[in-house]
Each structure stands twice: as structure tokens, then as C-alpha cells.
C-alpha positions as CSV (number, residue, x, y, z in Angstrom):
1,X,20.8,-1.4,4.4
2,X,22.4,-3.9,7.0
3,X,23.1,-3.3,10.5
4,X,25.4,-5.4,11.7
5,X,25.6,-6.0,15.5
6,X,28.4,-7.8,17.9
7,X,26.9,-10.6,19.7
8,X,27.4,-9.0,22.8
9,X,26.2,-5.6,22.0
10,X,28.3,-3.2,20.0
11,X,31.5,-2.3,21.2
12,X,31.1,1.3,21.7
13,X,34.5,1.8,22.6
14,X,36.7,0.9,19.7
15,X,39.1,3.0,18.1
16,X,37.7,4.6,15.2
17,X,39.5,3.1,12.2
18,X,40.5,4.8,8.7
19,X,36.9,4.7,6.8
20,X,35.1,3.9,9.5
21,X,33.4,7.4,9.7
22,X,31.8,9.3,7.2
23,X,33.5,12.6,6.1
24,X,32.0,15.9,7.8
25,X,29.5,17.7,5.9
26,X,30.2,20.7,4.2
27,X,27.9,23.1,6.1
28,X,27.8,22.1,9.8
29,X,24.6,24.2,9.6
30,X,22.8,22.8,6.9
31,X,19.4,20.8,7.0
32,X,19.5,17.7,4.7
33,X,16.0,18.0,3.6
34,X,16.0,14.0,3.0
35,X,16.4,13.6,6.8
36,X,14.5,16.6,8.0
37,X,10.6,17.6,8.5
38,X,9.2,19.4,5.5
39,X,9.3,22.3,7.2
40,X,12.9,22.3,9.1
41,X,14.6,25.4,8.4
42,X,16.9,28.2,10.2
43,X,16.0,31.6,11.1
44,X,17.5,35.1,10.9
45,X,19.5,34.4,13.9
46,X,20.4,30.9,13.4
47,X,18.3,28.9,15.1
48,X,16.4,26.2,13.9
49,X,13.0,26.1,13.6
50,X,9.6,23.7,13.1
51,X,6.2,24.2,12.4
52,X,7.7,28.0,12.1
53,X,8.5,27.9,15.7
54,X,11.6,28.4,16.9
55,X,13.4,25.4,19.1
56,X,14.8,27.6,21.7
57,X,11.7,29.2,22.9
58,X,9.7,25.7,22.7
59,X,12.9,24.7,25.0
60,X,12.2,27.3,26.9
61,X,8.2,27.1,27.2
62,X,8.5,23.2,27.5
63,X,11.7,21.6,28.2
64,X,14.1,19.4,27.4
65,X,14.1,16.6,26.1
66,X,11.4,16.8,24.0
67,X,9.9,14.9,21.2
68,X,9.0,17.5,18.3
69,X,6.3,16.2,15.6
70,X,6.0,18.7,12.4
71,X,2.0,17.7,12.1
72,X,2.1,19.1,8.7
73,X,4.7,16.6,7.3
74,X,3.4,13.4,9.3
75,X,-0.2,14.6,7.4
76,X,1.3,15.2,3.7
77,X,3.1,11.6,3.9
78,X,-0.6,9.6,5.2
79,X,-1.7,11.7,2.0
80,X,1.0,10.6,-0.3
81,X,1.0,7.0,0.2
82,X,-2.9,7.0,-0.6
83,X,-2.4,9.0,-3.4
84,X,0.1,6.4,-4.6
85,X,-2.5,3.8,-4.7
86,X,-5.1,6.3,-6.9
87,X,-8.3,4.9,-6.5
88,X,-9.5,3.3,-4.0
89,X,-12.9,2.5,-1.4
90,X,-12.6,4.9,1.2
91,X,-13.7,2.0,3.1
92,X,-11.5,-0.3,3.1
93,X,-8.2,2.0,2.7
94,X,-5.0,0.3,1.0
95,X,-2.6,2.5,3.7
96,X,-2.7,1.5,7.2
97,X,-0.4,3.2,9.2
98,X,1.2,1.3,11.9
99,X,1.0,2.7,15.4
100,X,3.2,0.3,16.5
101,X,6.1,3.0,15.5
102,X,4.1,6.0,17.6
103,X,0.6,6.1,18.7
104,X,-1.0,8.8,20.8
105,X,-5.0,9.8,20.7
106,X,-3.9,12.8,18.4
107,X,-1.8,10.8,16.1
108,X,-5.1,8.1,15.9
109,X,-7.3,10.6,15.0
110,X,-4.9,12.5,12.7
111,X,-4.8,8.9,10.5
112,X,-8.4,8.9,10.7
113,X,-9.2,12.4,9.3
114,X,-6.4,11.4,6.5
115,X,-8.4,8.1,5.7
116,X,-6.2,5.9,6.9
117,X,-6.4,2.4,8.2
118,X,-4.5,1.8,11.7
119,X,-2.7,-1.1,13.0
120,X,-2.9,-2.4,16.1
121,X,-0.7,-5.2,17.9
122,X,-1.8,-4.8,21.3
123,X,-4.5,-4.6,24.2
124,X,-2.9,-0.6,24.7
125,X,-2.3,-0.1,21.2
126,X,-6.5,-0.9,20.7
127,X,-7.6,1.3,24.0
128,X,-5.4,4.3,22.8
129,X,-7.7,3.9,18.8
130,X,-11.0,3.4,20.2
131,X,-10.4,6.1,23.1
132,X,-9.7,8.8,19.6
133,X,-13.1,7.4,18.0
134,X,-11.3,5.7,15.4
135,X,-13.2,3.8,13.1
136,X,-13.3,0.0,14.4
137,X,-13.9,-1.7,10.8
138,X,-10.4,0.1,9.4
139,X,-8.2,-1.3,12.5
140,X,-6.0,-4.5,11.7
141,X,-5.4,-6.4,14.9
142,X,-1.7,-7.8,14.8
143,X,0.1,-9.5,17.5
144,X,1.8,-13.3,17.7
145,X,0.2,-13.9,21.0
146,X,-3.2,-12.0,21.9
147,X,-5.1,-12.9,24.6
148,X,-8.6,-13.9,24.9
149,X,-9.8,-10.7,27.1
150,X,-7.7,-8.6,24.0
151,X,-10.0,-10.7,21.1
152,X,-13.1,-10.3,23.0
153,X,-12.5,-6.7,23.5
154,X,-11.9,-6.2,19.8
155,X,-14.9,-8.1,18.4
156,X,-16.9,-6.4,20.8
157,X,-15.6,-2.8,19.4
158,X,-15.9,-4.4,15.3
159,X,-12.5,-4.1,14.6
160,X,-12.0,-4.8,10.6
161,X,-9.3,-7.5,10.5
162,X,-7.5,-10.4,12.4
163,X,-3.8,-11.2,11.5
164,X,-3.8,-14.6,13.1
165,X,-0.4,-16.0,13.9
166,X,-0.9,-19.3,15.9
167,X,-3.1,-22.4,16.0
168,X,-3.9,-21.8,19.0
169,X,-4.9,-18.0,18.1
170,X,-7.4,-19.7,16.0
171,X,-9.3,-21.5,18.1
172,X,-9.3,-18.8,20.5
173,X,-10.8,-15.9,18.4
174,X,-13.3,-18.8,16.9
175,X,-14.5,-19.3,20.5
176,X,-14.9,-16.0,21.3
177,X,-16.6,-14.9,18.0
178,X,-19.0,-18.1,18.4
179,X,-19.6,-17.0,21.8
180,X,-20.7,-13.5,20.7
181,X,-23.0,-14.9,17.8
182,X,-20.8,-12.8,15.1
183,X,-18.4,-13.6,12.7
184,X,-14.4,-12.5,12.4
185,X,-12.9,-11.4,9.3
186,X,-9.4,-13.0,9.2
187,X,-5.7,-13.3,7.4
188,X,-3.2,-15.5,7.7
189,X,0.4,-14.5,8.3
190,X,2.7,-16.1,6.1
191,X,6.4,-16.7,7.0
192,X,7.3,-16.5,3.6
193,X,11.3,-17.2,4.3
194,X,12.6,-14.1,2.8
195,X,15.3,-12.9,5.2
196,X,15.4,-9.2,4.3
197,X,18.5,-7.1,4.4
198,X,18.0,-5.1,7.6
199,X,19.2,-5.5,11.3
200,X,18.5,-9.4,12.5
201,X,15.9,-8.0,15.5
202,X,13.7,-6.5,12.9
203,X,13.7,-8.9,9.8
204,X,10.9,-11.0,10.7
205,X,10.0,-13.4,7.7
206,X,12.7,-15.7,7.8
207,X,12.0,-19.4,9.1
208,X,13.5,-19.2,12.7
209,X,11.1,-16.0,14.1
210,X,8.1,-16.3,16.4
211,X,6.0,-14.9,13.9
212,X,3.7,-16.3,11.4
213,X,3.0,-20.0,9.8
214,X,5.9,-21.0,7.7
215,X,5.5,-21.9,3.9
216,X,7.8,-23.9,3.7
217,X,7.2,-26.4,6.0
218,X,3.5,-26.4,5.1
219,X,2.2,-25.1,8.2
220,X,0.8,-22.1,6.5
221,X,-1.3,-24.4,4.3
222,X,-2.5,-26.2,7.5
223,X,-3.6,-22.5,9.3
224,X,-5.7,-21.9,6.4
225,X,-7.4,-25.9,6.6
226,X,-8.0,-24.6,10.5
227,X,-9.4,-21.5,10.0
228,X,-11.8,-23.1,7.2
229,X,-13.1,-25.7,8.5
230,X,-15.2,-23.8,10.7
231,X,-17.2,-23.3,7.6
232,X,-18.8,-26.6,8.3
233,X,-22.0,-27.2,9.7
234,X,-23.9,-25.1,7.7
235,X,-23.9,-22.4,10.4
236,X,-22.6,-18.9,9.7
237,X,-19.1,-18.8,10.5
238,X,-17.0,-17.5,12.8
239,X,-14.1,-17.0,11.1
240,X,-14.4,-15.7,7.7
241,X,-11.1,-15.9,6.0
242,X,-10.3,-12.8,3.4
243,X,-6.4,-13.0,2.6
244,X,-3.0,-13.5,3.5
245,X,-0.7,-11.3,5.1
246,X,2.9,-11.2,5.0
247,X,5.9,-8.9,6.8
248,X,9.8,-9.7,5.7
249,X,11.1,-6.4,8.3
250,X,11.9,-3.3,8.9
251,X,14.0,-0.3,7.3
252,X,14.6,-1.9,3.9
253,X,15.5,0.2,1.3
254,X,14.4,-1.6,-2.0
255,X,11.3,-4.0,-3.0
256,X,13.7,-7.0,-4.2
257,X,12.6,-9.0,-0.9
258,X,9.1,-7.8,-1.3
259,X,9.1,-9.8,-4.8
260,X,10.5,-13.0,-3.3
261,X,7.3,-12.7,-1.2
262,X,5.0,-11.7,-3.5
263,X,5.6,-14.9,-5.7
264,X,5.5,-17.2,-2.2
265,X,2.5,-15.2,-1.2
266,X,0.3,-15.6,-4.6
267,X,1.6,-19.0,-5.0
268,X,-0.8,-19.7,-1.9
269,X,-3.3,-18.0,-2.8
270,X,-3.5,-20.2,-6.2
271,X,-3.2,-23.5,-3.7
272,X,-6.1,-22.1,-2.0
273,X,-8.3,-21.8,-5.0
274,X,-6.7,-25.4,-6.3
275,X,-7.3,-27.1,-3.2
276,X,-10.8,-25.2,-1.5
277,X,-12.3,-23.3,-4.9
278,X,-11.6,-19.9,-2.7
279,X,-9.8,-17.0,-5.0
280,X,-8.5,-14.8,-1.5
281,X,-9.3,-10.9,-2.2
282,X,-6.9,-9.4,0.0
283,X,-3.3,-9.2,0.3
284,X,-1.4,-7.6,3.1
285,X,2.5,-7.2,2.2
286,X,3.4,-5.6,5.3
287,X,5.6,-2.3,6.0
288,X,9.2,-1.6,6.8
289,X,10.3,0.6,4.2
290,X,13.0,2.6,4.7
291,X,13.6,6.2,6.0
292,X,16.6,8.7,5.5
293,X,18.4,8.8,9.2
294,X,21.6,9.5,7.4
295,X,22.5,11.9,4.2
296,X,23.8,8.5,3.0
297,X,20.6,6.6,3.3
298,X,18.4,6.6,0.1
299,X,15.0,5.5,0.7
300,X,12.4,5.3,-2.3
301,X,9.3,7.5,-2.9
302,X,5.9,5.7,-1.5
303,X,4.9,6.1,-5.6
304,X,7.5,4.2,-6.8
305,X,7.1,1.6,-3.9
306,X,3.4,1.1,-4.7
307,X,3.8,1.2,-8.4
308,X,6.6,-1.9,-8.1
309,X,4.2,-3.9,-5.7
310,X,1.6,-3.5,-7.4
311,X,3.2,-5.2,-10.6
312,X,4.9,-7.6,-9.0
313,X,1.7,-8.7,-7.3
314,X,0.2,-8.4,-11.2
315,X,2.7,-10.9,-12.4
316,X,2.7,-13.2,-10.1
317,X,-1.4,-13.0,-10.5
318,X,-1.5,-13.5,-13.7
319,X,1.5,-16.4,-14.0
320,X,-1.4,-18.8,-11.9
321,X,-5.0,-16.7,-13.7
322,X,-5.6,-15.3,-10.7
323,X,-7.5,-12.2,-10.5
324,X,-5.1,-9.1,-8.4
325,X,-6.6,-9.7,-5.1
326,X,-6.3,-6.0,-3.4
327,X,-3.0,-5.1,-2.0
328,X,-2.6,-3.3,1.9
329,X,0.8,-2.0,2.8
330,X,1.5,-1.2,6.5
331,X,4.1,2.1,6.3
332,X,4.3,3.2,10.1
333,X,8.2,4.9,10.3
334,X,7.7,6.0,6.7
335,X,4.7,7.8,8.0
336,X,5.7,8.9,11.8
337,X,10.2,8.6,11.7
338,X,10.7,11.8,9.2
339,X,8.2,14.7,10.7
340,X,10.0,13.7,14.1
341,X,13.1,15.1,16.3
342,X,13.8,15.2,19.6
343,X,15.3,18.3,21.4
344,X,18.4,18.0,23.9
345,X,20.2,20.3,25.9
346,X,24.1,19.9,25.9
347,X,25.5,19.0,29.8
348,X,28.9,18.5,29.5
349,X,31.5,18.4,26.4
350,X,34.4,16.1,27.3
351,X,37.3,15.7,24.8
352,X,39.1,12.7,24.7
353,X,42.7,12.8,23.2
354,X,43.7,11.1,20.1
355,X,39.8,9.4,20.2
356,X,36.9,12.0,20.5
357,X,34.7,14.5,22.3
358,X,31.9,12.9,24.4
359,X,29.2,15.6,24.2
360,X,26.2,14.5,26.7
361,X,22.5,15.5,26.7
362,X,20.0,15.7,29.3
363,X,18.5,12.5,27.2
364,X,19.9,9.4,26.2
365,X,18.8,5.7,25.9
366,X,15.4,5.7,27.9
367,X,14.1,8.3,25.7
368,X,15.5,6.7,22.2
369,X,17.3,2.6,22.9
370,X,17.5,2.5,19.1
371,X,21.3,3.4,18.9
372,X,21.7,0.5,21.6
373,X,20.0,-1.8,20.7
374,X,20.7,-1.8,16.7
375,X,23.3,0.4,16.6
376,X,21.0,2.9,14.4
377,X,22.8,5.8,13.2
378,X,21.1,9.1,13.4
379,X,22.1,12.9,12.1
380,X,22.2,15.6,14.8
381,X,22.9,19.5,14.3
382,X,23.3,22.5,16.4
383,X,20.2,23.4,16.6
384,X,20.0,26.8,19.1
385,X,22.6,28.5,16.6
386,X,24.5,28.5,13.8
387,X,28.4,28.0,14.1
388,X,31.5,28.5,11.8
389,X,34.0,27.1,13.8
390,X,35.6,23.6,12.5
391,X,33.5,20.1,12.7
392,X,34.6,18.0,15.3
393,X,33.9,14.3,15.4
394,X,32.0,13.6,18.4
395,X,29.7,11.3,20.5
396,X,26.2,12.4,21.6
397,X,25.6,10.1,24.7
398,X,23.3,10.5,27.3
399,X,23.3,10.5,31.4
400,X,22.4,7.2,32.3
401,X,24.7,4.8,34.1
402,X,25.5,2.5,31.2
403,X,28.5,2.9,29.2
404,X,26.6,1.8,26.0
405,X,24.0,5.4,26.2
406,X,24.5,6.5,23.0
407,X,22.4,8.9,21.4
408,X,24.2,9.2,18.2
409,X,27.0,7.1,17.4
410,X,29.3,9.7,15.4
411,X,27.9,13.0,15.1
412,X,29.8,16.2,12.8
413,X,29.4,19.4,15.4
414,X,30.6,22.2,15.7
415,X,34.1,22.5,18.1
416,X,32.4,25.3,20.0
417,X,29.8,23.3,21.4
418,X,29.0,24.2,24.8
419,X,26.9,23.9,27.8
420,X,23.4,25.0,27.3
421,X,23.2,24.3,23.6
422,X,20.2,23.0,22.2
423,X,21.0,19.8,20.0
424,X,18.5,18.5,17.7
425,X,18.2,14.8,16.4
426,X,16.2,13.9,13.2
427,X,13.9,11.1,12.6
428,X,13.0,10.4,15.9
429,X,9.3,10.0,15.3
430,X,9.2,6.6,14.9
431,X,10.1,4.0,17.5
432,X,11.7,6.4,20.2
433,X,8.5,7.6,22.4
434,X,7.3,3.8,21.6
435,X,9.8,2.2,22.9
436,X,11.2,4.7,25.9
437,X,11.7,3.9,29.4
438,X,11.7,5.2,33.0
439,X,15.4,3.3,33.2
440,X,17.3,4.8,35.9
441,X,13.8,6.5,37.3
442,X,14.3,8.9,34.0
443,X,11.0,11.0,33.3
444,X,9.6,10.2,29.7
445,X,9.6,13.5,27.6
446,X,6.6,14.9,26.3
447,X,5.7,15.1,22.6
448,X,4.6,18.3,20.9
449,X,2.9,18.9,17.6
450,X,4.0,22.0,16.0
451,X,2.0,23.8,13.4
452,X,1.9,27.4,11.8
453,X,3.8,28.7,14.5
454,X,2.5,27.3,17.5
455,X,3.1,23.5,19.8
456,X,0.5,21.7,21.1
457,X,1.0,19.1,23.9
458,X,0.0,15.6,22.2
459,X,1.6,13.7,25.3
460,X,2.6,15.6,28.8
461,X,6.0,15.1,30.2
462,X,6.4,12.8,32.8
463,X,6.4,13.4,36.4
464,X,7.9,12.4,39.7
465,X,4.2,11.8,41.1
466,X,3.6,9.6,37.8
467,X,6.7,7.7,39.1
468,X,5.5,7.3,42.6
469,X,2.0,6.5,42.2
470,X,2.4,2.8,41.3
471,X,5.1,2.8,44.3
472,X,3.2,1.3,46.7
473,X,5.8,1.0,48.9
């Protein structure tokens, strides 16, 4: 699915066009379970609830805005994408979620007790793991430009795998591993020139992108010479190379890209045989599948996503007699986005003639930048009550001084919405607490799990004194 955005930003205040805007749903009330958490539903008086508890008193007990996590759907979809891959070493897990898309100690440790493997792709990202106990040896260390203090601190805790992305990365985790007598296990990332169809910020394996060794210009060839020529000498290693990895972006909805870079991918790892007699046993094809923000978004099962990459990697394998080196996939918003949704309280309802009805929230673009900054469409509902009064096309925006705070783009609500409503967005798990700001000295909300009736605080709202303590004024 492409997003497509102006140069300058989008221009948020256009006129909408015939067709622009999708037609309003038949129930205003309804919860598209497609875009919803597994256990969204409405109660005898109207109101939505999660993790059987309803949104008004959660409001009430904790505030708005607030990030909602159903901790029963995050849990069933870590299961489902092992279960895709059937058997496997418990070990060395096929599935690791990336915490890049939401990471708290809860949410580590939840991915542990699922038998997960975590990604990391930063210094924070690796304190927040290994201050939940996960296990080191099933952590993937990502990141185009770590620093020495952030490899030394990893080696020292055992983390399982390096994703090395520079020359210069190369010789630095080398040093630090000779240093510490111990060797690294290592992939390469491939910039396998596959530009997949998604927004241009997040397709990351086409050739002009900071990340990775390009294929095509033989650079990736030359990474794997560097890493294995530390096999000289005689000595044990310090870099011991296991595979390739390869990422062509995020939110994409089908596997045709992932087959472009399956057949780039495997056809270095049979120039690596031809070249240094090494048959690679590991190959990493990334995340980025899709989610369902929209009712017209149609993502595919993790089954059917495994099933395909798995035979495409087969083909390709055997087209060069090449054993099927094992396959990793990286799903962190298929995992985290769905069980998510972040709770708003309605401020002010402004109609605008002829155009549409600017509804703002006591929320907006430090607590979700997504709409902003990729124009990402998201589906909001009424969430405090039910309503039979007719759909009005509006704008959910928030209160920040910046014409372009835009929660959700154009949203189908009731035209009785008022102050003091509850609003609830779906599929907020992924990216929006990640990537939230204090912009405009805005407090960061909290996120709550919810489960069998009652929240738990995974992350505490924000406070003036959290503000003012690195102030110094």
C-alpha cells in the first residue's frame, strides 16, 4: 500500500475532492475486528470495552490520553507467528519481535515467556531487554551506526547476533570482541535494491538509504571478504560470520518484494560458497508486514506469510544446490500495532462550512507523529457511547501549535459528538509511544495492559517534575 507524501509535508488543508474520502460505514458503532484488539467489543450501555474493561472508567481511574494494550491479543499473535514456522529450536527462535515498534520491560519479558527472539537497534533499546532478564543469546543487535561503548556493552551481556551495517562497524566490534578474548556471531545486511511499495521514509532496501552494503555495487561481497578475513591467523576469531540479513520496509502488504530479495539474497549466499567454501546457515528476511489501520487495508495471515517465504527461499535454494539455510523474520507492528489504541477525550468540535468539523483531543502529534509524518490513516470510533445520529466527516486533530496535528486524517463520527467524549484510535500499538514527544512541553501518556477485566500500568504517565528535572536552569 503506497503513501504518497508532498515534498513539503502534506497539505492538510485542501479541499476534499469527489473520491477523495472513503464512504462512511454502515454502523458508526461497529468494531471492524480486522482493525481492532481480539477482544474490542461494546457493552450493555454502549461503551467500548478492552480486556473486558470498560474505557470510561479506565478514563476515569487513569486519564487521558492513554495508550491501551489488550495483553491477550499482543500474546496470541507472538504465538501465531511461531506456530507458523512449526518446528523449530526453542533456542534459536525463527520470530523476533522488533522492539523497535514498542518496547517497555513488560513487553520484553512478555516476548520472552512467548519464546520469542527480540530485536534491538539501540544502547536504550538493549538496557530496557537486559533490565527484563531477557535472554542475551536470542537478542539481534541492529542499528547502521553503533557505537563502541553500545558493542562492548552487548558482548559483555552475550547478546546472540550482530547485524553489521558498515566497514567501519566491522572493525569496531572485531576490536572490541578481540579485546574481550571472545568471539561475535555476525550477519551481514544486504541492500538488496528492492524498493518496496510503502511510504519512501520506511522502504529501506533500495540503493540510495543509509542502511546496509549494496549488492549491486559489490560492496556487500566486500563486507563479507572483511568480516572473514579475520579468520586468519589461526587464532579463534572474533567475528564469526552465520548469515545474511536483509529489510526491503515497512507496512507492505504482499511478499512479491520479499521474493525479489530472496533470489538477491541466496544468490550471495551461493557466491559465498563459490568463492570461500562457506554454505551461510542463517537467513534474516526482515519485517514490515502489514497491519489493518483501515477497513480497506488487507493484510495477510502470518501463516500464509511464512508458508510463501519459506518456498521462495526453497527455490531459490535449490536453483544454486544449496541446502535452506534457516529463515528469521522480524514482525514488530504485526505483533505490537493491532492489540493497541490510544484513548482521547474530545475538547472542542468546530464545524467548518462547506469543508468539515475539526474535532480536537487532548492528544495529538507528540503522542502519535505518524499521521504527520507519513500521512498514515487510522480508524477512530466513539468510544464512551454508542450514537444513532448521522456520520459526519470530520478531522481528529490535536492541541498543539502546529497546523499539521492531525490525529486522524478523515474520521466517520457521529454528528453528536461533544465535549467530554471519549474517542478511541485503533492500531496505535506500534510506533506511537516509540516515537512520542514532550513537543510543546506535552506530558507523554502512560501505557496500560488490560486483561480479564483489570489495567495494569506498564509505563506511568508523564509528569511536570519529569519535565523539570533535566531543567537545570
Amino acid at each position: 500500500m503506497s503513501r504518497a507524501a508532498h515534498p513539503a509535508g502534506p497539505r492538510y488543508a485542501d479541499v476534499l475532492t469527489a473520491g477523495g474520502v472513503s464512504a462512511p460505514p454502515a454502523d458508526l458503532n461497529a468494531l471492524d475486528p480486522k482493525v481492532w484488539p481480539i477482544t474490542a467489543a461494546r457493552d450493555e450501555e454502549g461503551q467500548l470495552t478492552l480486556g473486558g474493561l470498560g474505557v470510561a472508567e479506565l478514563a476515569r481511574r487513569q486519564g487521558t490520553p492513554a495508550y491501551v494494550l489488550d495483553e491477550a491479543d499482543w500474546r496470541r499473535r507472538a504465538r501465531t507467528w511461531l506456530a507458523a514456522f512449526g518446528s523449530y529450536d526453542p533456542q534459536e527462535p525463527p520470530v523476533h519481535y522488533a522492539g523497535k515498534s514498542f518496547l517497555s520491560k513488560a513487553v520484553a519479558r512478555w516476548a520472552a515467556e512467548e519464546g520469542l527472539g527480540l530485536d534491538v537497534c539501540s544502547g536504550g533499546e538493549l538496557a530496557v531487554a537486559l533490565a527484563a532478564a531477557f535472554p542475551a543469546h536470542r537478542i539481534t543487535f541492529h542499528g547502521n551506526n553503533k557505537t563502541v561503548a553500545e558493542l562492548g556493552r552487548a558482548l559483555d551481556a552475550g547478546v546472540g547476533r550482530f547485524v553489521l551495517d558498515s566497514h567501519e562497524e566491522i572493525d569496531r566490534l572485531a576490536a572490541a570482541a578481540i579485546e574481550r578474548e571472545t568471539t561475535a556471531a555476525v550477519m551481514v545486511r544486504v541492500t538488496v535494491g528492492v524498493e518496496a511499495h510503502t511510504h519512501e521514509f520506511i522502504a529501506t532496501a533500495h540503493e540510495d538509504q543509509k542502511f546496509g552494503f549494496s549488492l549491486a555495487g559489490g560492496e556487500a561481497a566486500e563486507a563479507v571478504r572483511h568480516v572473514l578475513k579475520f579468520r586468519a591467523g589461526g587464532k579463534t576469531p572474533p567475528l564469526e560470520l552465520v548469515g545474511l540479513h536483509s529489510h526491503i520496509g515497512s507496512q507492505i502488504f504482499d511478499t512479491a518484494g520479499f521474493e525479489t530479495a530472496a533470489h538477491r539474497a541466496v544468490g550471495l549466499l551461493a557466491a559465498i560458497r563459490d568463492e570461500h567454501g562457506l554454505v551461510l546457515p542463517e537467513l534474516d528476511l526482515g519485517g514490515g508486514l502489514g497491519i489493518a489501520y483501515t477497513s480497506e487495508d488487507d493484510p495477510q495471515d502470518a501463516f500464509s506469510i511464512v508458508a510463501a517465504l519459506k518456498a521462495i527461499v526453497a527455490r531459490e535454494c535449490f536453483g544454486y544446490s544449496l541446502p535452506t539455510p534457516q529463515i528469521t523474520v522480524e514482525p514488530g507492528r504485526a505483533i505490537s500495532g493491532p492489540p493497541g489504541v490510544t484513548l482521547y477525550e474530545v475538547g472542542t468540535v468546530k464545524p467548518l462550512e462547506g469543508l468539515r468539523t475539526y474535532v480536537s483531543v487532548d492528544g495529538g502529534m507528540s503522542d502519535n507523529i505518524r499521521t504527520a509524518l507519513y500521512d498514515a490513516a487510522y480508524t477512530c470510533v466513539l468510544a464512551s457511547r454508542t450514537s444513532e445520529a448521522e456520520p459526519m466527516l470530520a478531522r481528529v486533530v490535536g492541541k498543539h501549535c502546529e497546523a499539521g496535528d492531525i490525529v486522524v486524517k478523515d474520521a466517520w463520527l457521529p454528528a453528536d459528538v461533544r465535549p467530554g467524549d471519549l474517542l478511541a484510535v485503533a492500531a496505535t500499538g506500534a510506533y506511537c509511544r516509540s516515537m512520542s514527544s514532550n513537543y510543546n512541553h506535552a506530558l507523554r501518556p502512560p501505557v496500560l495492559a488490560v486483561l480479564d477485566g483489570a489495567e495494569r500500568v506498564l509505563v506511568r504517565r508523564e509528569t511536570e517534575d519529569d519535565l523539570l528535572a533535566l531543567d537545570l536552569g
